[in-house]
N, C-alpha and C positions, 0 to 999 in steps of 0.2 A: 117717392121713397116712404116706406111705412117706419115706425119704430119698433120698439118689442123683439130684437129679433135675437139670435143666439148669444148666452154672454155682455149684454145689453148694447149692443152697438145698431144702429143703423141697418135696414137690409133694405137694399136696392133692388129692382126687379131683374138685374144682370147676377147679383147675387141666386135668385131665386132660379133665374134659368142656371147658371154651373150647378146649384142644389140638384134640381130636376135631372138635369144630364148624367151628374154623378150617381144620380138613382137607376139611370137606365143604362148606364156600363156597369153599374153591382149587380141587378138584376139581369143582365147577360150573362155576367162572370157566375154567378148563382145556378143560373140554367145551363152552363158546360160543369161542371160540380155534380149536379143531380145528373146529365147525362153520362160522365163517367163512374158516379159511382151506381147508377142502373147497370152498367156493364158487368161492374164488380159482384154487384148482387145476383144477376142473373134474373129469371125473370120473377121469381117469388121474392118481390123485399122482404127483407127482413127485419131486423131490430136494433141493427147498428144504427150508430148517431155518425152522422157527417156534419161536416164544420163549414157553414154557410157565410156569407161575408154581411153581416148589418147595411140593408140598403139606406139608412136614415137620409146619407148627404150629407151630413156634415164633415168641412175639410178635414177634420182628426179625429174622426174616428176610424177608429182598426179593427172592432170589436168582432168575433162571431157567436156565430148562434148557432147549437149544436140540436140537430134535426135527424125522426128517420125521412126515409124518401116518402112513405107515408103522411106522415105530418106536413113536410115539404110540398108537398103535392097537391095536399086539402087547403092549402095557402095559397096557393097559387089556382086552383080551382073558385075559390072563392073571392078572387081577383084582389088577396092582400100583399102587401109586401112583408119581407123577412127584414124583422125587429128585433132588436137586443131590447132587454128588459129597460122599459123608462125613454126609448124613444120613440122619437114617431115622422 
């Protein structure tokens, strides 16, 4: 068990794996998002912002983060994940 971890408590490495996990069902839920709203756009994106779900991991957060598919896409090209301002 290391310390330091959210809100000063304790993070156990079972912590760390539901973290991780919860980042790879936001990150799918993300990637059906972008492919419905590719639908919507057609094939020229455009300039509307769509509402992405914060992959941080953390159990409360809700937050999103308002992206074009553009932007969206240059993040996930450059193998990052989609961040609300101040997490990581």
């Amino acid at each position: 068990m290391r310390s330091g971890g959210r809100e000063g408590r304790a993070v156990t490495g079972r912590d760390e794996e539901q973290e991780t996990d919860k980042q790879d069902v936001l990150s799918e839920v993300n990637a059906h998002v972008h492919e419905a709203a590719k639908r919507f756009e057609g094939v020229e994106p455009g300039e509307d912002r769509w509402d992405f779900t914060c992959e941080c991991g953390a159990p409360d957060c809700r937050l999103t983060v308002s992206l074009t598919l553009p932007e969206y896409e240059a993040r996930r090209a450059a193998g990052r994940r989609v961040l609300a301002p101040g997490h990581n």
